[in-house]
FIKOL-989408 format. One record per residue: x negated, y, z of N, C-alpha, C in turn; residue in one letter. Coordinates in steps of 0.001 Angstrom, whole numbers, plus 500000, padded with zeros to 6 digits. Atoms other than C-alpha are relative to their C-alpha. Example, Ala and Ser with C-alpha at 12.3 -4.5 7.8 and 13.67 -1.06 7.14 Angstrom:
499110498810500000487700495500507800499100501200500000a500820498810499940486330498940507140500770501090500730s
REM end
This chain:
500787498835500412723997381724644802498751499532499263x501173500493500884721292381455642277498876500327500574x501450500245499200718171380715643913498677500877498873x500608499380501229715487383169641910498920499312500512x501343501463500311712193381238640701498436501073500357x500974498813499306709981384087643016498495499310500081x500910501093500081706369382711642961498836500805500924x501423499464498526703591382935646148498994500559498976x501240499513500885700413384840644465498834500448500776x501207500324498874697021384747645955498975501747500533x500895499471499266693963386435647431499832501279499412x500706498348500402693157390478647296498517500237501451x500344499728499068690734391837648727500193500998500903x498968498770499107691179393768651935499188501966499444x500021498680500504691145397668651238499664500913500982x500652499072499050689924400422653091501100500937500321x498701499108499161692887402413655504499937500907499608x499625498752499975693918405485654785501152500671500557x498872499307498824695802407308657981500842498899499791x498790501307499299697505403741659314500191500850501357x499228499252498169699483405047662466500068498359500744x500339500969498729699231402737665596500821499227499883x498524501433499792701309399796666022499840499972501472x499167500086498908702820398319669071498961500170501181x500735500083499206701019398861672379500236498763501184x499830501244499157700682396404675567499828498365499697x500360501465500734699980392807675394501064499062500521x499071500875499757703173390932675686500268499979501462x499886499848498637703743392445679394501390499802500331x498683500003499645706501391645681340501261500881499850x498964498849499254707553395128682304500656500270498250x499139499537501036708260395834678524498797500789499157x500953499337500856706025397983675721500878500200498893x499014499652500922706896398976672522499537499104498455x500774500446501159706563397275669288500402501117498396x499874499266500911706276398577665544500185499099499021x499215500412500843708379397566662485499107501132498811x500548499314501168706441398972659302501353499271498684x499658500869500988709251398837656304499977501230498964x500788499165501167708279400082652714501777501223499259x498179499103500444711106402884651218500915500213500744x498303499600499360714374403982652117500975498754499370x498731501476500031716089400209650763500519499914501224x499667500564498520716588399504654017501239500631500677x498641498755499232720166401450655214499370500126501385x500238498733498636719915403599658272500922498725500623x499470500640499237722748400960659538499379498924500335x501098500890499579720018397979659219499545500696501161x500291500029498976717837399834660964500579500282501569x499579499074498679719932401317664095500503498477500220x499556501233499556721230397300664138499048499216501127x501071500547499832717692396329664604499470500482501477x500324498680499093716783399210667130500366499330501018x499175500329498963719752398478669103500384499303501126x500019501327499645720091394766668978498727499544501250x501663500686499107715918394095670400500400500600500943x499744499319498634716374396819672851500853499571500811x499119500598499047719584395557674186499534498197500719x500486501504499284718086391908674578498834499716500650x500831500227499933715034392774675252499132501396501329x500449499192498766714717395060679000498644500377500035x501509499457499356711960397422679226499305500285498847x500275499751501111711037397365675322500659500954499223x499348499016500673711529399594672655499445499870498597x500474500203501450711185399375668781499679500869498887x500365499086500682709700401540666688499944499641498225x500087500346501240710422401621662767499119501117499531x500756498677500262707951403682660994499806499415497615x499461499924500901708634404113657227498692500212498851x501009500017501105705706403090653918500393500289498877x499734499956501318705342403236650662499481499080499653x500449501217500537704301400376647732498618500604500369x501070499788500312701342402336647553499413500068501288x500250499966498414700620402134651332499613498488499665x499813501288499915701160398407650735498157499232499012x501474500012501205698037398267647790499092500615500946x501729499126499841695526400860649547500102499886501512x500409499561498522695896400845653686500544498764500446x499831501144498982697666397380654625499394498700500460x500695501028499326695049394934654918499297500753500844x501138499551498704692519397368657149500576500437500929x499223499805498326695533398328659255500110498305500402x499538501217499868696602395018659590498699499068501137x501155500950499537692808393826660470499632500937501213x500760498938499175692524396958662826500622499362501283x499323500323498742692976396905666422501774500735500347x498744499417500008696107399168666244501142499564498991x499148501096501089697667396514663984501849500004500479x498353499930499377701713396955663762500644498595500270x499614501340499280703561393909664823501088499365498863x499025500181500666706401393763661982499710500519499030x500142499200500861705633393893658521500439499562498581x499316500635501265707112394144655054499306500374498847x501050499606501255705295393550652009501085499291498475x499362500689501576706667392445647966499539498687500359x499677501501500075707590388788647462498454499395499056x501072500320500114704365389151645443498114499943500173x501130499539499536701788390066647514499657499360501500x500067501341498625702679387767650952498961499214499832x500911500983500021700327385255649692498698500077500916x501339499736499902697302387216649861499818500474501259x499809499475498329698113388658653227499677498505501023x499754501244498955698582384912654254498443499426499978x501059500418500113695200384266652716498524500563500712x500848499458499492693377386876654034500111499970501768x500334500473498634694150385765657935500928500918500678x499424499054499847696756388461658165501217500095500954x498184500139499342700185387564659211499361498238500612x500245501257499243700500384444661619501078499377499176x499020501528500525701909380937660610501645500023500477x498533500184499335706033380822661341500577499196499316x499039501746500153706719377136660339500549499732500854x499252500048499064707490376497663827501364500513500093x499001499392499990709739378983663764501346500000498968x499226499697501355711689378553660498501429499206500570x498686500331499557714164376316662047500960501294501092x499576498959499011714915378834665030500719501385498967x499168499191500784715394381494662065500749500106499007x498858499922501323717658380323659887499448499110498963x500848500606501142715153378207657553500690499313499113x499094500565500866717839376172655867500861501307499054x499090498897500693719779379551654770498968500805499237x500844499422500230716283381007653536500697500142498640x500129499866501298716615382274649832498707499133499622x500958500695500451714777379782647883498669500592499612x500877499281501131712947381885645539499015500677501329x500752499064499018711797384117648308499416499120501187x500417501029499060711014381256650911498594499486499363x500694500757500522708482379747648245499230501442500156x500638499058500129707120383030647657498615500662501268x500423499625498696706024383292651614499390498760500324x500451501703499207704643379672651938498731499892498949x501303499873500747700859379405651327499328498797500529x500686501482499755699200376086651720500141499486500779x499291500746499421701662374569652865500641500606501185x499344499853498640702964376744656142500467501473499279x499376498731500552705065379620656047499825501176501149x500801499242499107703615382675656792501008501508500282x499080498778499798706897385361656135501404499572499994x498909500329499855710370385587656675500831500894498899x499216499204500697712859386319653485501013501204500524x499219499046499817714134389905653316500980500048499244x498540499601500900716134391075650275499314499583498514x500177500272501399715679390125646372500750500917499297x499179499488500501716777391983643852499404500335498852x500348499678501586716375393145640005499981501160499702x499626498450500427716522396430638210500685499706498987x498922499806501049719738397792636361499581501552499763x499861498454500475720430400965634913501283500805500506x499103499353499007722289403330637268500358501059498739x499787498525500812724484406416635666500965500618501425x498979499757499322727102408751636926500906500355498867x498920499270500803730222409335635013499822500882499823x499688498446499970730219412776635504498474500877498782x501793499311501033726153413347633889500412498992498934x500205500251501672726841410574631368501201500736499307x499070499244500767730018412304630099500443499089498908x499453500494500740731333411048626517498852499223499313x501018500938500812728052409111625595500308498789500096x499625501416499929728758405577624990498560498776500680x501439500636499622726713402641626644499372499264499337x500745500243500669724023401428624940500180498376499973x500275501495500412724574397650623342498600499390499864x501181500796500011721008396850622920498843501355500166x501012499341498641717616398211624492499475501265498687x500141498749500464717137400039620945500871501474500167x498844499390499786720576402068621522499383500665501192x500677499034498210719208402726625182499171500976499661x501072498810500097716313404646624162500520500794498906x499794498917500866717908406521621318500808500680500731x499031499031498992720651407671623602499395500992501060x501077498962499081717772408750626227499517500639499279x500771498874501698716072410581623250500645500917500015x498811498926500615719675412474622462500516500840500983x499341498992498788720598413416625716498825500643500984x501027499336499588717119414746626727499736501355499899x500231498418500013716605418455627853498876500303500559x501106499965499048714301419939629763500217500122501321x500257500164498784715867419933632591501002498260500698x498991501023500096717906416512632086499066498701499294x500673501299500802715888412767631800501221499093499153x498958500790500516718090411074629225499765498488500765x499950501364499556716079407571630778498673500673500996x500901499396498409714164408666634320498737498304499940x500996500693500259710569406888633151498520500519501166x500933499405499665707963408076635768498876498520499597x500896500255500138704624406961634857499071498871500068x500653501303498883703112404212637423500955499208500099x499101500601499770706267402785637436500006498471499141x500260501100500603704931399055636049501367498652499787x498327501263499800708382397003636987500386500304499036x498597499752500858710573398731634635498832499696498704x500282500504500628707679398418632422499807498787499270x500208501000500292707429395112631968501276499343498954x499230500618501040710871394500630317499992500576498853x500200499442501524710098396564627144498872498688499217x500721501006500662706985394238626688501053498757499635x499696501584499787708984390824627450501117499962498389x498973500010501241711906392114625416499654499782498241x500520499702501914709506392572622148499271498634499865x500537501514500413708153388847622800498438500134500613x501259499925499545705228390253624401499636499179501599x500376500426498695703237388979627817499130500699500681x500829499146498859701673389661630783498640499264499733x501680500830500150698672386828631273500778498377499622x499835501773500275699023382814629878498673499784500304x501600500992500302696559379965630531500381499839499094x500950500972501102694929378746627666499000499084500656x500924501282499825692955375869628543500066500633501519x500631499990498661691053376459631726500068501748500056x500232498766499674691230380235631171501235500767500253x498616499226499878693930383171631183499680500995498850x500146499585500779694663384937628460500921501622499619x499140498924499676696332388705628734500689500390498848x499295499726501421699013389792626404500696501192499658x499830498987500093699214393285626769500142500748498569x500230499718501131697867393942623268500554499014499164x499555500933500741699647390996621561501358500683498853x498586499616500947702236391729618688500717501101501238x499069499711499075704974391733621247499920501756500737x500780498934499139703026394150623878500041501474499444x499787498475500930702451396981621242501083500094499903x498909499274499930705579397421620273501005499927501265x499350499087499062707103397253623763499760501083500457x500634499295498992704281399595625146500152501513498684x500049498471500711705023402220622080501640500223500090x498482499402499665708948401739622914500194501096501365x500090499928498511708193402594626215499144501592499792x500516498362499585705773405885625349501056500680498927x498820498716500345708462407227623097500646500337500588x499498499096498831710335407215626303499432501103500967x500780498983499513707780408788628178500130501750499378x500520498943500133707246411178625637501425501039499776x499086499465500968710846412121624105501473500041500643x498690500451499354713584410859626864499694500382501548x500495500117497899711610411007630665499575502181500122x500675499151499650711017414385632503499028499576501440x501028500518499013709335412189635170498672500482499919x501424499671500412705969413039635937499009498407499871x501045501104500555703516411131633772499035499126500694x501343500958499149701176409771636645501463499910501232x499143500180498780704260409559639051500445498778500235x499438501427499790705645406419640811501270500189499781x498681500775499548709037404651641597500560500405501227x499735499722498404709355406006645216501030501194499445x498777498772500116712673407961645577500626500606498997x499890499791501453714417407818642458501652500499500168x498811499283499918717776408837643799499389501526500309x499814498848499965716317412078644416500374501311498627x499453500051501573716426413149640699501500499914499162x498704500579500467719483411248639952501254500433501148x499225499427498797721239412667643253500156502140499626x500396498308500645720140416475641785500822500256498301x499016500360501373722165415055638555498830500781498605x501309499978500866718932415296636553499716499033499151x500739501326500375718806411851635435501792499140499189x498580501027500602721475410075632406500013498337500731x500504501071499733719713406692632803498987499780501189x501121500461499685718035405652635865499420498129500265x500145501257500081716585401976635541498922499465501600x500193499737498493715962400991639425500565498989500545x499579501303499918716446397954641520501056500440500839x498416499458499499719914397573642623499743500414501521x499735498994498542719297398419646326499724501029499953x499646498482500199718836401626645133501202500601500445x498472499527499509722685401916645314500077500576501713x500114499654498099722313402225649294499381501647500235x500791499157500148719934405013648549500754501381499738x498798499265500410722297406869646492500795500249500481x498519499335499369725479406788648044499724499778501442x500199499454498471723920407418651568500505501619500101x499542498188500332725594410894652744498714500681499974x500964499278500637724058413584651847499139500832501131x500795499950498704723163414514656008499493498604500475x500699501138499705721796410919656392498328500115500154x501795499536499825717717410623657703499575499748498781x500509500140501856717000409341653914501790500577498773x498839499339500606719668411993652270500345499085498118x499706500970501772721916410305648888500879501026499664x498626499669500590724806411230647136501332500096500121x498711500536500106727967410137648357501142500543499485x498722499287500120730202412369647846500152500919498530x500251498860501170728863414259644523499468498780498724x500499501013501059727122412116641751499824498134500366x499985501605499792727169408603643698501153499579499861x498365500859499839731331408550644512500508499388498467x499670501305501598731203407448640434499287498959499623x501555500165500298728052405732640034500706498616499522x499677500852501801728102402863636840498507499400500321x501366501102500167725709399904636351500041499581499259x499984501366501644724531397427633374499028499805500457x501234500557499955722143395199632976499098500962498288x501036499655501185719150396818630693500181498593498849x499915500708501098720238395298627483498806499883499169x500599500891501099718265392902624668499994500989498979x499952499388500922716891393900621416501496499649498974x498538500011500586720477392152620336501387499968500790x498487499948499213724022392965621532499875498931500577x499553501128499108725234390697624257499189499399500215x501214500625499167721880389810625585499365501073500794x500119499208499139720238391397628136497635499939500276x501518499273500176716074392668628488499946499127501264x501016500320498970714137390231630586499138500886500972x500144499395498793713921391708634277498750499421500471x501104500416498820710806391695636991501236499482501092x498764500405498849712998389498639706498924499924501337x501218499484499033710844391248642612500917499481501509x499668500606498834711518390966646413499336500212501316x500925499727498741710280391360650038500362499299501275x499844501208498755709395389221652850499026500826501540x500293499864499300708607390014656120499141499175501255x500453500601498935705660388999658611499798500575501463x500208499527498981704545389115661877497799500026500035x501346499555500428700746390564662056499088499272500654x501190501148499034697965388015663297499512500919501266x500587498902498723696837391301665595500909500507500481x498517499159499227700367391723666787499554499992501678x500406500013498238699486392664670803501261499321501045x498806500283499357703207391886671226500592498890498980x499793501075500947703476388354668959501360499407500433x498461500732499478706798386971671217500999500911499647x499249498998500425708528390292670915500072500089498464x500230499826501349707745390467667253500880499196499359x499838501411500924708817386870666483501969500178500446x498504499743499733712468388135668163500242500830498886x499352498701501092712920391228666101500168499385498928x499910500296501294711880389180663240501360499053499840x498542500832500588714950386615663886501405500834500294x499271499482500244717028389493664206500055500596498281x500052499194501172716266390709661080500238498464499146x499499501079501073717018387321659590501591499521500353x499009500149499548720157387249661332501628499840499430x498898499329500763723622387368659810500409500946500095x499591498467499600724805390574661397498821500753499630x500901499239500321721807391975660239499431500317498036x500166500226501219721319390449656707501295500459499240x498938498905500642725009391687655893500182501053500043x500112498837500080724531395160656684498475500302498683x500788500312501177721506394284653797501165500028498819x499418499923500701724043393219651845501208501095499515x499726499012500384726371395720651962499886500945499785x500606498852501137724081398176650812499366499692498981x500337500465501253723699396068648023498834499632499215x501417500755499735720544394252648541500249498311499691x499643501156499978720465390588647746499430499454500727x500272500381498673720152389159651337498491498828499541x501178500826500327717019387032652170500720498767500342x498887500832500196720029384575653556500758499723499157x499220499978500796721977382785651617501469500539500426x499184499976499088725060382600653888500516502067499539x499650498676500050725273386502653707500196500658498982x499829499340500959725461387017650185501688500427499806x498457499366500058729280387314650896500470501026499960x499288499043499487729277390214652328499557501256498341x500345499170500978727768391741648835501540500324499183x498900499457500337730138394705647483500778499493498430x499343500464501261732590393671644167499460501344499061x500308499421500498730930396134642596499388500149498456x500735500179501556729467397183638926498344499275500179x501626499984499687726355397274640786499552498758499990x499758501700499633726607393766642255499991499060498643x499599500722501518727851392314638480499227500492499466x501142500310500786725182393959637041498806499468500387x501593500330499451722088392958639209500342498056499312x499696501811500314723660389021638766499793500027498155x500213500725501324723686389459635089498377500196499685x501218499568500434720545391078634975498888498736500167x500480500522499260718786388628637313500289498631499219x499861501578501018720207385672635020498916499727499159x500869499910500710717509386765632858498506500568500282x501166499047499477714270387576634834498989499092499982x500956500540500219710540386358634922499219500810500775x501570499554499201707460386810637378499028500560499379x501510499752499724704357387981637667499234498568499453x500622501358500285701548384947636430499717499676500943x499935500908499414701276382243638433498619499711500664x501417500669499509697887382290639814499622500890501609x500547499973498493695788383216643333499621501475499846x500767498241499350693940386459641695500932500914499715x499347498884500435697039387963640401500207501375501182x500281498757498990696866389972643786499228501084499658x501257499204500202693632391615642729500265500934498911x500078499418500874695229392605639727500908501514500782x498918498913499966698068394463641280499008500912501179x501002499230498826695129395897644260499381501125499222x501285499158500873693185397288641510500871501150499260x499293499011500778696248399043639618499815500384499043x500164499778501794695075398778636041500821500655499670x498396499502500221698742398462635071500250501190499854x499765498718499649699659401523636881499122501159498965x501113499244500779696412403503634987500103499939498717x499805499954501634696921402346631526501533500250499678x499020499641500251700336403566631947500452501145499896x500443498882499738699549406627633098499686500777498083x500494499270501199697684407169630011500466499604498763x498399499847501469700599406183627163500639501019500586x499343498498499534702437408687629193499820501083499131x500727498801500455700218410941628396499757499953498935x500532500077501210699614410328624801499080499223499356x500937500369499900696975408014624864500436499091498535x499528501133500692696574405281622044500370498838500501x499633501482499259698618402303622889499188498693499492x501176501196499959696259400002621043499090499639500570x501148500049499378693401400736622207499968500528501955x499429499960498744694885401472625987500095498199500394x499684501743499461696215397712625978499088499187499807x501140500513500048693387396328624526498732500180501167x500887499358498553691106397878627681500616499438500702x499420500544498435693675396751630116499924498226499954x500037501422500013693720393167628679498920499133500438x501018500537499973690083392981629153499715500203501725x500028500083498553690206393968632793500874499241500652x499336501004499377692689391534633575499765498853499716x500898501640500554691098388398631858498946500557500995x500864500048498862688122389521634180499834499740500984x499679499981498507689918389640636956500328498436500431x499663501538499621691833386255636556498980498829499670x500353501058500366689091384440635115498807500170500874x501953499853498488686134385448637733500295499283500925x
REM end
């Protein structure tokens, strides 16, 4: 399995809570207590968790496990001051690029010790490096994965699929109504952004010498970031300041030709349609079609964000032994293949077997052949804390000038990385 080239990224600062709910109570008591599992979205199948539930509880007399369900944006604005609070949850999952800063800021405890006990040889590379901060490893690989472009037979109908990333957006253009996204673009949604830039030759941040140099506004940049608001303006009925959270709901309502979404989405989707995070199965998912977001030339494919999520255990966990179990259930094989077969790319290697023969599957691998990080440095945390990105995206949405938009954002991110 191809090991993705995921990269640790440093220090944020911590953020001020907004409504964190309690984590686990008791202090590692005999009789039993309860602990708390914080995990971000609905990726996660309902069969993970009830594995997880099940499994601790059954091994673990007198305890009980509580999953309680975030968002990214939970992850940016309330998880370092829960984390530092006394009601700190015990189990927690953050992006493959944001572990660092958690590890830096005193957050999650050290689990080198532990890495043998959980599997540490089967770790996903990419995602193993991603969780290891000066030198000890502070999270345990969850799932990896890329964004493709989901359809359904039935909504795309006789449109053909788009050979290259110009084709994509003219097709979202043609099949745009008002009540139909030809390409489902919400707003804040910075991932999917990023391969319009890469694709046009553009960048995120380079060193130059001793400094960093942002490439938002570069050649490249403009014309991805004006490919990208003609979608906004001419193909998306997304809302213009809206995130990424819950993108099968849209595309489950058969609202959506194109949605571009990381493959564990699929899980999302063809969950039934009485499931606690309701999908599709039986109506617009039982067809559901994948590709990789194609290149500006046939038979190449649009440089992907190859994102990811790792799981720690919380330095203020009250229940740190209990914690450090759940967590090697959750690295488990019986646990990491019910990952995989909702079409997640396990944080094990070992378990990528159980991933479905699917379009979905064949497209995330081709996609993922062709993907690229975040920059390589300590403050890139700060950038993603602060949510420029997100804000100057917002406002191409909306009409804004893309020159003078990228040019502003370039200068707040050279600030950021070079202070």
């Amino acid at each position: 399995m191809r090991k993705l080239g995921i990269v640790a990224l440093g220090a944020a600062a911590a953020l001020t809570l907004a409504g964190c709910s309690a984590g686990g109570d008791g202090g590692n008591s005999s009789d039993g207590g309860t602990i708390t599992v914080w995990l971000v979205g609905s990726d996660t199948p309902d069969t993970a968790r009830a594995y997880l539930k099940d499994t601790f509880e059954s091994e673990n007399e007198g305890w009980k496990l509580t999953v309680e369900q975030k968002t990214w944006a939970d992850v940016s604005d309330t998880y370092a001051a829960a984390l530092q609070s006394n009601d700190s949850p015990d189990l927690v999952e953050v992006g493959n690029t944001q572990t660092a800063s958690f590890a830096d800021q005193g957050l999650f405890q050290p689990i080198t010790d532990l890495r043998d006990e959980l599997g540490g040889d089967d770790f996903l590379g990419g995602l193993e490096d991603s969780a290891t901060y000066d030198g000890d490893l502070y999270a345990a690989p969850y799932y990896a994965g890329g964004r493709i472009v989901f359809y359904s037979e039935q909504v795309l109908g006789d449109t053909a699929l788009p050979k290259t990333l110009d084709e994509y957006v003219a097709s979202g253009k043609a099949r745009h109504t008002d009540t139909v996204s030809g390409i489902y673009a919400p707003g804040r949604d910075w991932y999917n952004a990023l391969a319009y830039v890469w694709a046009n030759d553009g960048f995120i941040a380079e060193q130059d010498g001793d400094a960093w140099k942002a490439g938002f506004s570069s050649e490249g940049g403009i014309k991805g970031l004006s490919m990208l608001q003609d979608v906004y303006t001419n193909a998306s009925n997304a809302a213009k300041d809206g995130d990424e959270t819950d993108p099968q709901v849209p595309f489950c309502a058969g609202e959506v030709v194109f949605l571009s979404a990381p493959a564990w989405v699929q899980g999302s989707i063809q969950a039934a349609a009485d499931a606690e995070n309701p999908g599709c199965a039986d109506t617009f998912g039982s067809d559901l079609g994948a590709f990789a977001l194609p290149g500006l030339t046939a038979g190449e494919t649009a440089p992907i964000f190859a994102g990811g999520s790792n799981i720690g255990v919380a330095t203020k966990s009250k229940n740190p032994e209990q914690a450090e179990k759940a967590l090697a259930i959750m690295t488990s094989t019986g646990y990491q293949e019910l990952m995989a077969e909702a079409g997640l790319t396990p944080g094990i290697e070992s378990a990528a077997s159980a991933l479905p023969d699917t379009p979905v599957a064949q497209a995330q691998a081709e996609a993922l052949a062709n993907s690229k990080v975040t920059p390589t440095t300590p403050k890139w945390a700060e950038v993603e804390a602060a949510q420029i990105i997100q804000e100057a995206l917002v406002k191409i949405a909306q009409g804004g000038d893309v020159t003078e938009i990228a040019t502003g954002l370039d200068k707040q991110i050279e600030d950021i990385l070079n202070s």
